[in-house]
MDTraj code that builds the backbone (N, CA, C; nanometers):
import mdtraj as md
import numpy as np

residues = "UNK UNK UNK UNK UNK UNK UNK UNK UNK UNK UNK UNK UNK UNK UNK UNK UNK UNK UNK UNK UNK UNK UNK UNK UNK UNK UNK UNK UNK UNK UNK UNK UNK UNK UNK UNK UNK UNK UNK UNK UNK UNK UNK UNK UNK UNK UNK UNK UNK UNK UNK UNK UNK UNK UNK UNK UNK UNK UNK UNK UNK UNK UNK UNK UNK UNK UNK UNK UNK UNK UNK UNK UNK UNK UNK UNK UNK UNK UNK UNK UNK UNK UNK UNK UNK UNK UNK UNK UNK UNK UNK UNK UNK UNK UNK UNK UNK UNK UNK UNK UNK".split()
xyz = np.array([
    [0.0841, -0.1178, 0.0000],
    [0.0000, 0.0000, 0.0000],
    [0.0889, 0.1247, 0.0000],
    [0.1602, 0.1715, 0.0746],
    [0.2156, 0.2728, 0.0969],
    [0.3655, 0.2746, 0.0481],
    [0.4463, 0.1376, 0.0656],
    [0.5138, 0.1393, 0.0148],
    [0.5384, 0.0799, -0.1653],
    [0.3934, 0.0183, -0.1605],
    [0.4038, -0.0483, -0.3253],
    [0.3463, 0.0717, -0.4226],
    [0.2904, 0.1617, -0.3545],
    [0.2340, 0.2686, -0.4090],
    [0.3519, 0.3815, -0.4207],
    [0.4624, 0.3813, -0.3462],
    [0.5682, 0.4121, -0.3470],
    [0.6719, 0.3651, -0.4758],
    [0.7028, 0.2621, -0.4437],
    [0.8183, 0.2133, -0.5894],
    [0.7155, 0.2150, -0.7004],
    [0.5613, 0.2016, -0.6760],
    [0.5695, 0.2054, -0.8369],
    [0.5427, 0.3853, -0.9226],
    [0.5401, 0.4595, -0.8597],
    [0.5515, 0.5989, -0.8482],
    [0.7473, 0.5815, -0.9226],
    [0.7967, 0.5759, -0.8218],
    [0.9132, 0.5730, -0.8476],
    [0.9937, 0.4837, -1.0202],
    [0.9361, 0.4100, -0.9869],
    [0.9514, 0.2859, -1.1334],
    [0.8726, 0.3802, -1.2169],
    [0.8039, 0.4152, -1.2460],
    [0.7160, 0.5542, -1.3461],
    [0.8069, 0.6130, -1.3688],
    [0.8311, 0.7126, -1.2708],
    [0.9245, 0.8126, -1.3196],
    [1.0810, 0.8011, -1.3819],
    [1.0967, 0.6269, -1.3400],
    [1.2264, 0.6456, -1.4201],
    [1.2554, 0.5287, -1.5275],
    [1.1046, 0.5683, -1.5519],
    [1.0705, 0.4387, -1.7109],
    [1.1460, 0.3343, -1.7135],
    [1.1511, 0.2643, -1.6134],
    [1.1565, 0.1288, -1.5857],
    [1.0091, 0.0539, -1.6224],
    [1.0159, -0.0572, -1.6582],
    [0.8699, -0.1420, -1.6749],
    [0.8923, -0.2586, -1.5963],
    [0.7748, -0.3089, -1.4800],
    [0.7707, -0.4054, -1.4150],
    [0.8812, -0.5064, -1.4171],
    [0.8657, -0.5753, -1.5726],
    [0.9721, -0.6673, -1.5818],
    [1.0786, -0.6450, -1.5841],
    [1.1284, -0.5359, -1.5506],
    [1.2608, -0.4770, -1.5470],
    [1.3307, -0.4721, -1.3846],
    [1.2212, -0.4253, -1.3194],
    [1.2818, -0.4341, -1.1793],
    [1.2248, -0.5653, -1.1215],
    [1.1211, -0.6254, -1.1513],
    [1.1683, -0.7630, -1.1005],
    [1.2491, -0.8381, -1.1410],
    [1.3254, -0.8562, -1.2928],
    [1.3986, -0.9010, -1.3159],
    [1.5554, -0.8935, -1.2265],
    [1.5583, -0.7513, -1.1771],
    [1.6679, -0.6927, -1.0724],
    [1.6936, -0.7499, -0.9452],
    [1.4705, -0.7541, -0.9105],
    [1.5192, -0.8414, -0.7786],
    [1.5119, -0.9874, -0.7561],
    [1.5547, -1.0399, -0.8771],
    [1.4846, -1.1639, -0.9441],
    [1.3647, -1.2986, -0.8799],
    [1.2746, -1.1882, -0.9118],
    [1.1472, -1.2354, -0.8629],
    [1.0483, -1.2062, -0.9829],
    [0.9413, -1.2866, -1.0374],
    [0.8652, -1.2675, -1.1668],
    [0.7794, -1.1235, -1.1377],
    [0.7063, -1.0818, -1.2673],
    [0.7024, -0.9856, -1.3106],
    [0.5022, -0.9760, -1.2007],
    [0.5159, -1.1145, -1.1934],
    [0.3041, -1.1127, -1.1269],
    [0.3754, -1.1016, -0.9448],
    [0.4998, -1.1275, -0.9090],
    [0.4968, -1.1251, -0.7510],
    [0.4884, -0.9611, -0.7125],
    [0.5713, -0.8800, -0.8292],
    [0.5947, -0.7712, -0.8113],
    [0.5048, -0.6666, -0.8392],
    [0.4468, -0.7156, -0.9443],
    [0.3022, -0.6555, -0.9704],
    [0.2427, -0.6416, -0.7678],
    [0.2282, -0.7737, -0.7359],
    [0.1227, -0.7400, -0.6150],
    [0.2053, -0.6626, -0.5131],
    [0.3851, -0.6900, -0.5261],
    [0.4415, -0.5108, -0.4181],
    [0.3775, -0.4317, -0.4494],
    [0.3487, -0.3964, -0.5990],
    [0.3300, -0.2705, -0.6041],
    [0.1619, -0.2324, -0.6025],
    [0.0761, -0.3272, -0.5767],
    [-0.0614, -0.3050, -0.5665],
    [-0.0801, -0.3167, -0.3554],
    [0.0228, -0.3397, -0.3371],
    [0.0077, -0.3884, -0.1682],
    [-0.0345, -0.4842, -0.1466],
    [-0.0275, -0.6216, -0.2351],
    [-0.1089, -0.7404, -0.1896],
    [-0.0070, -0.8638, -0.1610],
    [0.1274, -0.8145, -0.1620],
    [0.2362, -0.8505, -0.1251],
    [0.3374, -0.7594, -0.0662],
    [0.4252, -0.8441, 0.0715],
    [0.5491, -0.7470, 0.0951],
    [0.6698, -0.7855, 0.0338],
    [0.7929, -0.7067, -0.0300],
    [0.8313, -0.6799, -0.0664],
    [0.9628, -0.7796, 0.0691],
    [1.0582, -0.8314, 0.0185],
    [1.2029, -0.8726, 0.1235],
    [1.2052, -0.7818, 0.1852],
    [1.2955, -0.7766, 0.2947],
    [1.3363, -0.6434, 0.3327],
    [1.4754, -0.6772, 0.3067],
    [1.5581, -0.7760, 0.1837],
    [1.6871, -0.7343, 0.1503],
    [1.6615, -0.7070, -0.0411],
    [1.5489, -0.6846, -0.0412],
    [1.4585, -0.5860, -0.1551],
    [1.5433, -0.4676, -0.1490],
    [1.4950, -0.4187, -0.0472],
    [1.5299, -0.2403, -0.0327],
    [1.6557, -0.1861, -0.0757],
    [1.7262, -0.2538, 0.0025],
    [1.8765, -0.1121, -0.0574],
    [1.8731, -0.1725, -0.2581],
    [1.8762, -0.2597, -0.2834],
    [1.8150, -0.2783, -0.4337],
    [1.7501, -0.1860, -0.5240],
    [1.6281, -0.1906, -0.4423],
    [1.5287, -0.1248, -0.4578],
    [1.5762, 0.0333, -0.4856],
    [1.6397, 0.0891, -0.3891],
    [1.6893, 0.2260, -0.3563],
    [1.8129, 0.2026, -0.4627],
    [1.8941, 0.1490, -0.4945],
    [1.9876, 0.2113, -0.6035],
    [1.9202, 0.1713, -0.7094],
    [1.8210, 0.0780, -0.7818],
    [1.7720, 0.1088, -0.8557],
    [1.6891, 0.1789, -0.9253],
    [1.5735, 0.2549, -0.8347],
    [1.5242, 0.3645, -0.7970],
    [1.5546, 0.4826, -0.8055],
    [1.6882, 0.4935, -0.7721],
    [1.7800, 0.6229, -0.7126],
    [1.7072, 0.7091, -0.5993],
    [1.6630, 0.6535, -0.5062],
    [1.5945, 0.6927, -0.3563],
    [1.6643, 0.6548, -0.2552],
    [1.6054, 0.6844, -0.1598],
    [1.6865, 0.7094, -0.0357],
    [1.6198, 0.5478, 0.0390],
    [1.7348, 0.4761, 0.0853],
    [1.7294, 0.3187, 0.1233],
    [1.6600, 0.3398, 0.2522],
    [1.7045, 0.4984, 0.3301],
    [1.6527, 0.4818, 0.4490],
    [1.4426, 0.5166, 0.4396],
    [1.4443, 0.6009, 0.3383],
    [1.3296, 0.6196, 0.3464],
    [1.2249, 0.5042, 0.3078],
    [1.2860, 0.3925, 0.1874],
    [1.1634, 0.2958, 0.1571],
    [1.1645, 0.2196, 0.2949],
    [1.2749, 0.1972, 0.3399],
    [1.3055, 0.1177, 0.4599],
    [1.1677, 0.1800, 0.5862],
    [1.1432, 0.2692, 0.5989],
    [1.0033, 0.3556, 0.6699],
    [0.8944, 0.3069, 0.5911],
    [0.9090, 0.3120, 0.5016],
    [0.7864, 0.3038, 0.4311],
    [0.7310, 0.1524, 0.4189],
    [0.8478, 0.0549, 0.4203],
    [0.8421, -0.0887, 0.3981],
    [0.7818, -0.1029, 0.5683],
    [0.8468, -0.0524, 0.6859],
    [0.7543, -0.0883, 0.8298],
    [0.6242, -0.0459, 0.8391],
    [0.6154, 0.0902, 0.8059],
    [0.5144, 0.1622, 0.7955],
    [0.3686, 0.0553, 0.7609],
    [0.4016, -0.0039, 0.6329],
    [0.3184, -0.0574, 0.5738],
    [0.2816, -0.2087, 0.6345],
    [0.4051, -0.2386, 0.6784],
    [0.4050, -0.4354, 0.8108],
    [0.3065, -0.3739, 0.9646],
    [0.3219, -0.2296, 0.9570],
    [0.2724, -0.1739, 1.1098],
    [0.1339, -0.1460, 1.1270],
    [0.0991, -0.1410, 0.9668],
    [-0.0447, -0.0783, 0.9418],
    [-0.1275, -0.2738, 0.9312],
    [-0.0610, -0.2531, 0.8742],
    [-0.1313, -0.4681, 0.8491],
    [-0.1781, -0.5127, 0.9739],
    [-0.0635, -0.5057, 1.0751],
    [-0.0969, -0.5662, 1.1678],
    [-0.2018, -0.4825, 1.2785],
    [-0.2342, -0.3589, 1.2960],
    [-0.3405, -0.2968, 1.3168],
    [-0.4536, -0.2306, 1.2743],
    [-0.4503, -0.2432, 1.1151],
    [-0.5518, -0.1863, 1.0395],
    [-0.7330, -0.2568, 1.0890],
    [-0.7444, -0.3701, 1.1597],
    [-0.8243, -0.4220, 1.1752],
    [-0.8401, -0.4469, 1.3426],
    [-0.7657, -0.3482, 1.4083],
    [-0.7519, -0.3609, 1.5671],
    [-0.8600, -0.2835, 1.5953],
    [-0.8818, -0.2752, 1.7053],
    [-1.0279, -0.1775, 1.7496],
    [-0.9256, -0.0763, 1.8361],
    [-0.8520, -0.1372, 1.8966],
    [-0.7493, -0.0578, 1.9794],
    [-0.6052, -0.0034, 1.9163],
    [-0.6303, -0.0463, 1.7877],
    [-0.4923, -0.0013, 1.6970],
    [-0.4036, 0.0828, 1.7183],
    [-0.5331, 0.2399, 1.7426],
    [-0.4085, 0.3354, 1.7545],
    [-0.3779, 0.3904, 1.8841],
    [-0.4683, 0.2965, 2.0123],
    [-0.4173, 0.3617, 2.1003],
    [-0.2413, 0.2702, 2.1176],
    [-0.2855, 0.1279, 2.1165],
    [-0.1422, 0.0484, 2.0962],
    [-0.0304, 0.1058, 2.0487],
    [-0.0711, 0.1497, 1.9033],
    [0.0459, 0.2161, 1.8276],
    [0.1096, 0.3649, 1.9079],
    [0.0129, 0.4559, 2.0199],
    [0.0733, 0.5120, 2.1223],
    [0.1295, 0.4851, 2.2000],
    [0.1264, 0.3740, 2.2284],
    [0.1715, 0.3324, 2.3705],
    [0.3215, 0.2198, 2.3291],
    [0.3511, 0.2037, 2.1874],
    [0.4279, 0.1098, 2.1371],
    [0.5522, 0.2642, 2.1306],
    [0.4895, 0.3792, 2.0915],
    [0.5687, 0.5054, 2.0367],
    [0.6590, 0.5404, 2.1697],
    [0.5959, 0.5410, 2.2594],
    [0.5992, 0.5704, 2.3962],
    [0.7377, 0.4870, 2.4439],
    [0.7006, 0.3572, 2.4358],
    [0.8138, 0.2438, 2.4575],
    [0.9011, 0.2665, 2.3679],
    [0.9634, 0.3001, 2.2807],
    [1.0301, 0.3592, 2.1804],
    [1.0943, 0.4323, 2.2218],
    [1.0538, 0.5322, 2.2472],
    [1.0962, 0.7098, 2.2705],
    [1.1766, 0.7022, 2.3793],
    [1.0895, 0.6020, 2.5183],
    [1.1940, 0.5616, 2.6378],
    [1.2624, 0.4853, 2.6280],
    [1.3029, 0.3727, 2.5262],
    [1.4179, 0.2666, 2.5104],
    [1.5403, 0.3445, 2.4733],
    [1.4860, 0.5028, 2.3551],
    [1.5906, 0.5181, 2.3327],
    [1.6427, 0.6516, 2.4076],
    [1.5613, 0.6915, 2.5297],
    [1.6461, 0.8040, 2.5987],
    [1.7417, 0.7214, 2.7425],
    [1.7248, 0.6006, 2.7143],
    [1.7749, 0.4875, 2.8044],
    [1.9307, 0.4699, 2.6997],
    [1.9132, 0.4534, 2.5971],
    [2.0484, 0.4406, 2.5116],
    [2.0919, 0.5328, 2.5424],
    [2.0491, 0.6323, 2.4574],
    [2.1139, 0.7687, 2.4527],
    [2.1905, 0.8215, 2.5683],
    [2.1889, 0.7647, 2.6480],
    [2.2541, 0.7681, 2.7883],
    [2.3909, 0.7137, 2.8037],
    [2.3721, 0.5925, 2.7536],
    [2.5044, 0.4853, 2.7862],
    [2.6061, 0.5358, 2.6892],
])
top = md.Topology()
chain = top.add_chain()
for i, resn in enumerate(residues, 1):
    res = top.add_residue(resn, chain, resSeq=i)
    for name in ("N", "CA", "C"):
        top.add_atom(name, md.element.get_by_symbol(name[0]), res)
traj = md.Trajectory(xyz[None], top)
């Protein structure tokens, strides 16, 4: 979704055709079709691939590739987004606990 809606934006603009970048990540031309419709995820040793073939930033699909595993798994929660606060929360304090050492 967010991120297949992503590379294929990206694959547009730099007139690449499907079978071209799956051929890259050598995976057929129907798996990649569904990255880019969101009905599949994408490796996550896809990405830096992805990003030099692309010419984008590895760190940003890399957001966009969780983004989209983060939404899956709560898009159908009733409590989704308070979780996803309280997950942000645990985050924010793990890393003012690093940021320390």
């Amino acid at each position: 979704m967010i991120f297949g809606n992503h590379i294929r934006q990206l694959r547009e603009e730099s007139n690449l055709v499907l079978r071209e970048v799956a051929a890259q990540l050598e995976i057929d031309t129907a798996t990649m079709s569904k990255i880019e419709l969101g009905l599949r995820f994408a490796r996550r040793k896809h990405i830096p691939l992805l990003a030099k073939l692309l010419n984008c930033s590895e760190e940003e699909l890399q957001k966009k590739w969780l983004a989209d595993k983060i939404y899956q798994l709560l898009e159908d929660e009733k409590l989704g987004y308070e979780a996803l606060k309280v997950a942000e929360r645990v985050l924010e304090y793990d890393k003012t606990k690093t940021d320390k050492n």
